[in-house]
C-alpha positions as a printed NumPy array, in Angstrom:
array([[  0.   ,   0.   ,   0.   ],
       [  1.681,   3.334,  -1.14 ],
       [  0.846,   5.566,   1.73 ],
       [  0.887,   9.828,   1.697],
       [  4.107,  11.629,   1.334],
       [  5.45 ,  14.702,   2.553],
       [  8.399,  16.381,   1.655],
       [  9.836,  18.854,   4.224],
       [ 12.78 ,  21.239,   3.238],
       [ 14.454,  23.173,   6.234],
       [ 15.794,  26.316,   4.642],
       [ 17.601,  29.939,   5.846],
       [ 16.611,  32.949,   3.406],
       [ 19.58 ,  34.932,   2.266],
       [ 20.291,  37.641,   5.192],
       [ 18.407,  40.874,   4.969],
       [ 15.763,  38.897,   2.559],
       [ 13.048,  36.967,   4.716],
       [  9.66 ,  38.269,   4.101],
       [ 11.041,  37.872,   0.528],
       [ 11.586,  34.531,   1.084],
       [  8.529,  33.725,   2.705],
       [  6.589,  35.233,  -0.264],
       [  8.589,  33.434,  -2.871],
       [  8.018,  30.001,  -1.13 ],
       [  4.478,  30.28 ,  -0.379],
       [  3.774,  31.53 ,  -3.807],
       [  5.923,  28.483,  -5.439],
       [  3.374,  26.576,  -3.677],
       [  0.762,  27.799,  -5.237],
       [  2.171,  27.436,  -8.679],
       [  2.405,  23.673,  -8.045],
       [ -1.382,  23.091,  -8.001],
       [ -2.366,  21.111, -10.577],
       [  0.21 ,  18.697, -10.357],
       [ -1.1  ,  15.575, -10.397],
       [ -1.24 ,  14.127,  -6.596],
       [ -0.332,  17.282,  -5.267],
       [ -2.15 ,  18.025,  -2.178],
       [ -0.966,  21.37 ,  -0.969],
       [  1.626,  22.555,   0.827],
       [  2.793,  24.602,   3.868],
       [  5.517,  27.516,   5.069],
       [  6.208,  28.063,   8.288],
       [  8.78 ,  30.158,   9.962],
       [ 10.924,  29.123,  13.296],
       [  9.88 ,  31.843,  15.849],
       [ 11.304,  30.73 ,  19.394],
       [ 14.621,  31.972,  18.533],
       [ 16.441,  28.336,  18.516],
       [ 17.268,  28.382,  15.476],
       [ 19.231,  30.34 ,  12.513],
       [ 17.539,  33.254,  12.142],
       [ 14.389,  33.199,   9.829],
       [ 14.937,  29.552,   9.632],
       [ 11.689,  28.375,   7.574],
       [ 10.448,  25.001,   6.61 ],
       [  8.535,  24.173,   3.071],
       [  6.182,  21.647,   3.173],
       [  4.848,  19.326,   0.016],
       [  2.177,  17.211,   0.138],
       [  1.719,  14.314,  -2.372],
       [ -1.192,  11.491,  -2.301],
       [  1.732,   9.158,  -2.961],
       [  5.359,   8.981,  -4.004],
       [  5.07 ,   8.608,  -7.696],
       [  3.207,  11.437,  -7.646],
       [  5.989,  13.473,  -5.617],
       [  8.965,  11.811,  -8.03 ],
       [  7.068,  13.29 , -11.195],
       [  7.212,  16.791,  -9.889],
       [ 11.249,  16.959,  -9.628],
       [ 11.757,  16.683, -13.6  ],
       [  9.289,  18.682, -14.072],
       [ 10.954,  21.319, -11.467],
       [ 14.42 ,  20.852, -12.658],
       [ 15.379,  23.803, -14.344],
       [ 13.477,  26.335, -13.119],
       [ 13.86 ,  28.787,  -9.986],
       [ 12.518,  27.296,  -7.033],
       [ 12.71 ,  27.42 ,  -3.186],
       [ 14.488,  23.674,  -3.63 ],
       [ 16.623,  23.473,  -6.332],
       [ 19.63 ,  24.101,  -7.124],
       [ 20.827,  27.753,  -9.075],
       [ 23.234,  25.614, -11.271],
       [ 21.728,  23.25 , -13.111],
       [ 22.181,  19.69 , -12.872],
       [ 23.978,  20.397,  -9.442],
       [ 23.238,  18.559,  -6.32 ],
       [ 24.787,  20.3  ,  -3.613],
       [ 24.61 ,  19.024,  -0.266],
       [ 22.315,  19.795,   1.863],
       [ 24.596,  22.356,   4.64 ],
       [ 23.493,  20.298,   8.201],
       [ 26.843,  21.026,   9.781],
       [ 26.286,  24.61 ,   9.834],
       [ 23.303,  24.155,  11.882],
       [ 24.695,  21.878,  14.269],
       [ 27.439,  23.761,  14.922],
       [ 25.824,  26.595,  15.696],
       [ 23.441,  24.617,  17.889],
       [ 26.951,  22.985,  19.917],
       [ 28.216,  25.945,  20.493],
       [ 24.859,  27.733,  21.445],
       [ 24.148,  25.458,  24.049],
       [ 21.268,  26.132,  26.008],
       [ 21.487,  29.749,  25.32 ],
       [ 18.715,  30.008,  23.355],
       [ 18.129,  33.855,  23.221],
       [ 21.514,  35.652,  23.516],
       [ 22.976,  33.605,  20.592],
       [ 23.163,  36.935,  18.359],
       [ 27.04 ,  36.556,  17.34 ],
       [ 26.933,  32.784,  16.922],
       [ 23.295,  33.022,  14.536],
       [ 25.059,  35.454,  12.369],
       [ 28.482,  33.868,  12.467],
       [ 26.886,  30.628,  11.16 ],
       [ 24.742,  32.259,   8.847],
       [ 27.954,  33.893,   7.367],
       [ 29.338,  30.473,   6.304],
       [ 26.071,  29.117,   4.283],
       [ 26.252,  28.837,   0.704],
       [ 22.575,  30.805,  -0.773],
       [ 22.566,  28.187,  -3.641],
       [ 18.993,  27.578,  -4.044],
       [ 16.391,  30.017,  -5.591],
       [ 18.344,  32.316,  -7.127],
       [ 20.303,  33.074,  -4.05 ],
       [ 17.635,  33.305,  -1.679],
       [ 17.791,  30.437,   0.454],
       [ 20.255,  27.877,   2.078],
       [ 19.12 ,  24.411,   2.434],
       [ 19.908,  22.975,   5.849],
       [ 18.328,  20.214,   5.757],
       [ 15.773,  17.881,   3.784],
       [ 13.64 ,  14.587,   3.905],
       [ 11.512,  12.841,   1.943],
       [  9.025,  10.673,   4.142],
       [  6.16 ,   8.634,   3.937],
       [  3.255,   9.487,   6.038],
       [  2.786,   6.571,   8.721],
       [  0.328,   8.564,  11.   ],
       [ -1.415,  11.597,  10.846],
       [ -3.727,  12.741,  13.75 ],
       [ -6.268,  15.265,  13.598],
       [ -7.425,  16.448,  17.414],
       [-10.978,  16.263,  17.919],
       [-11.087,  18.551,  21.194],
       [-12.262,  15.917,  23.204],
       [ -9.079,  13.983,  23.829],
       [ -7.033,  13.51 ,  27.384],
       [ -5.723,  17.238,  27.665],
       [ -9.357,  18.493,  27.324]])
């Protein structure tokens, strides 16, 4: 049984450029409907300070995983959130940036200022024409997904 999918893509907008980010992702979004299987998507922005700053996550939402596979040739050469500016090019996702920065912040989670920027300083902005980093991304396969009815234990 081929279950859901959801692709989730942990990226930092180029400094000085989030809300143009934000509109740039949310709006590729919207240009994917139509895409057979394609059941939406999401951005949302990390706001508890933990993180790089302006740290987003894009969220795609396929009824299965051929469906997701025949977006990415379809994707390939144009300008989006997840690809890469050179075509062709696969370049790693930049993890070790981020955990870095999160060693070395500790548990200091708001007076990080210096280390967020240092860090940010050593991404490559390879992906959407220079506006984003990607930090991080997974491909998964939906094994549960739980929507609250109100009435549950913590009511």
């Amino acid at each position: 049984m081929d279950h859901r999918r959801r692709d989730l893509f942990i990226l930092v907008p180029a400094p000085g450029r989030a809300d143009e980010a934000a509109a740039f992702a949310s709006a590729w979004l919207r240009q994917l409907d139509g895409h057979p299987g394609y059941l939406g998507g999401v951005v949302v922005r990390e706001s508890a300070g933990e993180m790089l700053e302006n740290t987003m996550a894009v969220m795609i939402e396929f009824e299965d995983t051929a469906a997701a596979k025949a977006l990415w040739p379809k994707i390939e050469n144009l300008v989006t959130p997840i690809s890469s500016d050179v075509a062709g090019a696969q370049p790693r996702d930049q993890a070790p940036v981020l955990t870095q920065f999160l060693i070395d912040r500790g548990d200091d989670h708001s007076e990080a200022t210096e280390l967020r920027a240092d860090a940010t300083r050593k991404l490559e902005f390879n992906r959407g024409n220079g506006l984003f980093a990607r930090l991080l991304h997974m491909h998964g396969e939906i094994l549960d997904d739980y929507p609250a009815s109100g009435a549950g234990p913590m009511a």
